[in-house]
Structures are given as structure tokens and as C-alpha cells.
N, C-alpha and C positions, 0 to 999 in steps of 0.2 A: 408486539410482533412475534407472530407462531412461528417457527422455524422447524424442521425435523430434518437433524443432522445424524448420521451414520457416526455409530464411534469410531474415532481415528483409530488405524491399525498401531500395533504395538512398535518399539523404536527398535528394528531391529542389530543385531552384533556380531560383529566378524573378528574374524581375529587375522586376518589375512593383512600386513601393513604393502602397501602402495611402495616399487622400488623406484618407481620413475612416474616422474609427472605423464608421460605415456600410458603408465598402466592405471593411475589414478583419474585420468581422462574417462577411460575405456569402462572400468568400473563405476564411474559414478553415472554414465551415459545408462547402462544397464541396470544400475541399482533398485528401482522401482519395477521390474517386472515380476507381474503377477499382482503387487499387491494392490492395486483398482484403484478408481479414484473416489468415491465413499460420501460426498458432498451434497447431492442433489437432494432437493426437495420430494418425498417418497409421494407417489399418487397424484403427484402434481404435474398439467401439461406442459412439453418444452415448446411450444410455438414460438417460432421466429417474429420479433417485433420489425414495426415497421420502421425503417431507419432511413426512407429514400429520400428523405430532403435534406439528409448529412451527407457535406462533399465526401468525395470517393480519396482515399488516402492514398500513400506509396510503399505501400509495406512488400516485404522483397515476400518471392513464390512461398518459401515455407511460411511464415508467419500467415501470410493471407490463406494458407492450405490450413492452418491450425485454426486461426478465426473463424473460416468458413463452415468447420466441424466443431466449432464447440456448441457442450448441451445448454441448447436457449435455456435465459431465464429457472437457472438451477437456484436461485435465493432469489424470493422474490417479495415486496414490501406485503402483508396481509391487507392494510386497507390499501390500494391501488390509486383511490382518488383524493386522499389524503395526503398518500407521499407521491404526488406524479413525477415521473421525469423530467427534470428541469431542458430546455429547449439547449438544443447542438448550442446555439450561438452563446447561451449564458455559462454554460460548461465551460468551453474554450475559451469565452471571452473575458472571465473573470475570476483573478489566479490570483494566487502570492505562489512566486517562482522568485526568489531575493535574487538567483544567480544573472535574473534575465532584468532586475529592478527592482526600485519599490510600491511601484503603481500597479493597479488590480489589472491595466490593459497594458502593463510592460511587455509581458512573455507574450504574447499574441504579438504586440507589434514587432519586438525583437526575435525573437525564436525560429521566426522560417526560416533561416538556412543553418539552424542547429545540425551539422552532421551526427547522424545516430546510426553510420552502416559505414564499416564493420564497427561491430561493440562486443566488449565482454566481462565478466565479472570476474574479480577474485573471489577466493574462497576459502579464510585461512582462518587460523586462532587454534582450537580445543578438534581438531577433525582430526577422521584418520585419511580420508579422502578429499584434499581439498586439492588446490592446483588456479590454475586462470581458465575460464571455458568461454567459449563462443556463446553468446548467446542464444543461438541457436541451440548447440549441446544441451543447455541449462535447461531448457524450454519444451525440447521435442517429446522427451520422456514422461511427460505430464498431460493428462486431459484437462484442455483449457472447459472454462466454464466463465455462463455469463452469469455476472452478482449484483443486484439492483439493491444497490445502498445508498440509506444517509451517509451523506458528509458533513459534520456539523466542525465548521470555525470555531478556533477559540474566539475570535472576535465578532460572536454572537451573530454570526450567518450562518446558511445552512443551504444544500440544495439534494436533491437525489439524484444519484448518478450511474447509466448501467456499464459495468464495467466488464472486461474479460479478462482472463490472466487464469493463473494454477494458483495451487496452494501450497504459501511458501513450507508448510510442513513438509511438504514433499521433496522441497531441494532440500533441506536441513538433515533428512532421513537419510537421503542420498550422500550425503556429505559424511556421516557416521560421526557422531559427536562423539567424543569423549566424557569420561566421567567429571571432567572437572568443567564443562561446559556448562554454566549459568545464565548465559545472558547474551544476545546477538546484539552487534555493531554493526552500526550501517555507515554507510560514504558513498557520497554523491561526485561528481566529476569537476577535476577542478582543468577549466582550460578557460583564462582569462581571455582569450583568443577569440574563442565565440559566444561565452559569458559575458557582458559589458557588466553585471551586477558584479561580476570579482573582482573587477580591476576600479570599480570607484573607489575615490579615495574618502568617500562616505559612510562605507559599509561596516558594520558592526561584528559582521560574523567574522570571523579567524576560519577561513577554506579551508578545509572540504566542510561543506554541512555534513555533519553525524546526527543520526538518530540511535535509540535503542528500543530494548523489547526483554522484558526477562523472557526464557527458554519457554515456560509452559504459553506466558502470550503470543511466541511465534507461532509456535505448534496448535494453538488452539485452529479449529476449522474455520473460522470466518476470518482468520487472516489472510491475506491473499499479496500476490506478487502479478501486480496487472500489466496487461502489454496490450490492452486495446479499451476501448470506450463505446459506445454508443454504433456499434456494429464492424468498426475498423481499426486500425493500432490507433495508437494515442499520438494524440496532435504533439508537435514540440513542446508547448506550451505547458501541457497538463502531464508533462515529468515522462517525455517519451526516452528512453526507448523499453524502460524496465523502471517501474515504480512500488512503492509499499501501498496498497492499504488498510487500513486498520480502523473498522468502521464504528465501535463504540470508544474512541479516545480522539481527543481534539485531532485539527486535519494536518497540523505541523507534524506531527508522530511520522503521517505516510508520507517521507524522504522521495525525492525524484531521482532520477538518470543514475541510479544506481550502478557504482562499480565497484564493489567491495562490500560481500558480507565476512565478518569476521564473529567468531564461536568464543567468548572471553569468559573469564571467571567471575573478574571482577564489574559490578554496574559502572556501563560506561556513561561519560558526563554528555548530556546531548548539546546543540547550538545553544537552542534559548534557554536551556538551566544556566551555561556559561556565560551568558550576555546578563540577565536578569533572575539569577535563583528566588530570589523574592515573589517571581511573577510566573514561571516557566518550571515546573516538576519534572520530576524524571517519569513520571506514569502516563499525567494530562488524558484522565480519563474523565470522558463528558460526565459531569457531577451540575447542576441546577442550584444545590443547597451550598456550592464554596464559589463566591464570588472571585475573580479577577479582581486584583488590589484599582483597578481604572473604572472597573464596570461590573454591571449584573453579569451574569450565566444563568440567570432564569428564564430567560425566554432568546428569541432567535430572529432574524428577518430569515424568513424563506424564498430562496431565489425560484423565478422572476417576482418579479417585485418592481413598486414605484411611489414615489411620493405620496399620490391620496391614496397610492393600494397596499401600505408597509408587509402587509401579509406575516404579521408578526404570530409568533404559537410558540406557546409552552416546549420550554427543552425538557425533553426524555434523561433521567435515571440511564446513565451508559447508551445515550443518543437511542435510546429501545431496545438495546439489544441486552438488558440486564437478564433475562431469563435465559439467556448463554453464556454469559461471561459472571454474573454476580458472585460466582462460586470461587474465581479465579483468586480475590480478594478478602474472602471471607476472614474475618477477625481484625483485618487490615482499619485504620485511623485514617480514613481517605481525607481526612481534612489536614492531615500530615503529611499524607503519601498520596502527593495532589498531582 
């Protein structure tokens, strides 16, 4: 997969510290002006795909104002018929969402009356600008873009999916890290209330699901902070109302319904490293050549798919995206640091 990505701007530094979570609001809403958003595919057309047989969402006025202008199709797969868009209904209809279950049509059957309005994130740890923001606030200062990625499972499925959202380097900038910042924390929402996966007495996770990301993996440009799918926000289902993606490392990495990024020093422990370190790394970057203790990772079913059609293909070296990211790990014993 060819890509041609802008280098990210430089991280910029203030010396100005934040006296009230009012003025650290104000600043962080402002923080990004001027410096562009840097992402797009150079020479490449933005045509709006067609999306008219995906039902119509509910997303409130601004988010649907920000969807509606983002630049189409700014990352987009180089063979097109290779990686198609997997169809609305397999996207949404086929999830690991643990908070909503453990079945692939859990979060589809449960999730519709997940409330996602009003929402807001924290944003604490190693910043000098953090505070609790509207989602909105989070969001507005950013040019959304649409990213037509693999998502490749650890558990050797795989589909493409066109997503939209900003790029989380852009909130990270805004936030003004600290020198001691190494590594983002992530958390998901814990409200057993509309979750039924939190309150079984089944479940394995210890709530809130955490992810992480060392510092240069956030910042790197195909990371992304997505808030819509397939031309409209994102279904309950598929980690609404603010989700991670992180398109070359297994699809656990990119954490749902995000409320709390935190800026730490130390590598934080993720879900499945604490459930199964034996099975579950703190990196879980698409690798072919290091099996799953259960199973291969050499190859993938790619969704849709069926019995006589397994639609089965070769997994990619960093799910394809190794001529962006391979650099990240250089010298790195990936069969260690799995």
C-alpha cells in the first residue's frame, strides 16, 4: 500500500501554564490554529463515495456539519478491488464490543439505546493543557478526514472499513505534553447501566477497558480518533461516540467510547496483556511470522465471507501498512515485543 503522507508538524511549546480549567478549555480549543491538517493523499481525487444504501444516523448539527466537510477519501487502499469496502451491514453487524457481550452480533443487538449525547473526554497525566472537554470542543478544531482502512483481528478476520474522525496527534499537540510523557492511556466508559457486558458475572475484564500507544505511535499520522464510518457517525455498536483507530496493530488496540485519554510515563498494562500476558502484548502489531499460542496469523478470512466462499488471503507484514510504520520498531525483537 503507497501512501504519501505530509510530515507531521513539529510538537509545539509554551511556557504559559493553564490557571483554571476555564483558561485550559479556551487554549486547548485554539491550540491548532494555523498549523493545517497535513494528511491527505497529494494528487489524489477527493470524490465523495457512494453511501446511499447506509441508513441515515442521528448525529447532533455540528458533528453532521463536520462529517459533511470532511476531505473524501484522504487514505485510500492502492488496489481498490483487492481491499473493497466491506458492506454497512458486515461492518456494524459484526463486532467484539465485550462492554455490550461476548457474541459478534451482541453490540448490534444491545447498543441501540446506548446514550452518547452529551459526551466528553478527559485529558490528564504528563499535559500542560488538559482539563474535561466536550466532545465537541475536542473535535471542532480539527479537519475531519475520510481513511479507508484495514482492520485486521487478532482472531484472524479481517474487513476494510471507510472511516472519518481527525488525527489523534492533533488532540495530543493540543494538550501540550510534557517532557516526561511516553506513552497514552486510554478508557473506555464504564456504565453498567447500559453496558449489560459490565455487569455479567461472566466477564473477565476488570472495568474500564484500557488500551495503550507508546507517544511516537499516537503521533504517528495514520493514527486516527474516529467519530464516523461509512459516510455518518458511528453506529453504537462500532465504539460510538469517539473511538481509536490504529490500522497496522491488531483491532483490540482501537478502544471504543472513549473517556479518558491520559499522557503517562510509565507503559501502561492494557485489558488483554492483564487477562492473558502469555496471548495479548502491549504492542499487538499485525506480524504473519508470530503465531497466536491458539492459532496461525498467517493468513485472515476477509469479511463478507461464507462457507463455500472462506475468502481467505495472506496477512500483511503490519496489516500493509509496514512502509509507514516499519521504521517505528526498527531494532525492536517483535517476536518479544508482540
Amino acid at each position: 500500500m503507497l501512501i504519501n503522507i505530509a510530515k507531521p508538524s513539529d510538537l509545539r511549546e509554551s511556557d504559559v501554564t493553564p490557571e483554571s480549567v476555564y483558561l485550559s478549555r479556551r487554549r486547548f480549543m485554539g491550540g491548532m490554529a494555523g498549523l493545517g491538517a497535513g494528511l491527505a493523499l497529494s494528487g489524489r481525487a477527493r470524490a465523495s463515495a457512494d453511501y446511499s444504501d447506509v441508513p441515515d444516523g442521528d448525529a447532533p448539527a455540528w458533528l453532521k456539519a463536520k462529517l459533511d466537510a470532511s476531505r473524501r477519501r484522504a487514505i485510500v487502499p492502492a488496489d481498490p478491488e483487492k481491499d473493497a469496502i466491506a458492506p454497512f451491514d458486515d461492518a456494524s453487524g459484526y463486532n467484539n464490543f465485550y462492554e455490550f457481550g461476548t457474541g459478534k452480533s451482541d453490540p448490534a443487538r444491545l447498543a441501540g439505546d446506548f446514550e452518547t449525547q452529551p459526551w466528553s473526554v478527559v485529558i490528564d497525566g504528563e499535559v500542560n493543557n488538559g482539563g474535561r472537554f466536550d466532545l465537541e470542543d475536542l473535535a471542532r478544531p480539527s479537519q475531519f478526514e475520510e481513511r479507508i482502512y484495514r482492520l485486521r483481528c487478532v482472531e484472524a478476520w479481517s474487513m476494510v472499513i471507510p472511516w472519518l474522525g481527525i488525527s489523534l496527534a492533533d488532540v495530543i499537540k493540543r494538550a501540550e505534553p510534557t517532557g516526561k510523557a511516553r506513552y497514552v492511556r486510554f478508557e473506555t466508559l464504564v456504565d453498567p447501566e447500559q453496558m449489560p457486558g459490565q455487569r455479567s458475572s461472566f466477564s473477565l475484564i476488570d472495568w474500564p477497558y484500557v488500551e495503550g500507544l507508546r507517544l511516537d505511535e499516537a503521533m504517528h499520522p495514520l493514527t486516527l480518533l474516529a467519530l464516523g464510518m461509512y459516510g455518518r457517525e458511528l453506529p453504537n455498536q462500532n465504539g460510538a461516540p469517539l473511538r481509536l483507530v490504529v490500522p497496522w496493530k491488531y483491532g483490540f488496540k482501537s478502544i471504543k467510547s472513549i473517556v479518558r485519554i491520559s499522557l503517562v510515563e510509565e507503559q501502561p498494562v492494557n485489558s488483554w496483556q492483564r487477562i492473558a500476558p502469555e496471548e495479548y502484548g502491549f504492542y499487538a502489531n499485525v506480524n504473519p511470522r508470530v503465531d497466536h499460542p491458539r492459532w496461525s496469523q498467517a493468513t485472515e478470512r476477509r469479511l463478507p465471507n461464507s462457507l463455500f466462499s472462506p475468502n481467505t488471503i495472506d496477512t500483511r507484514m503490519f496489516n500493509g501498512y509496514a512502509d509507514e510504520v516499519a521504521e517505528l520498531y526498527a531494532g525492536m525483537d517483535l517476536r518479544e515485543h508482540y
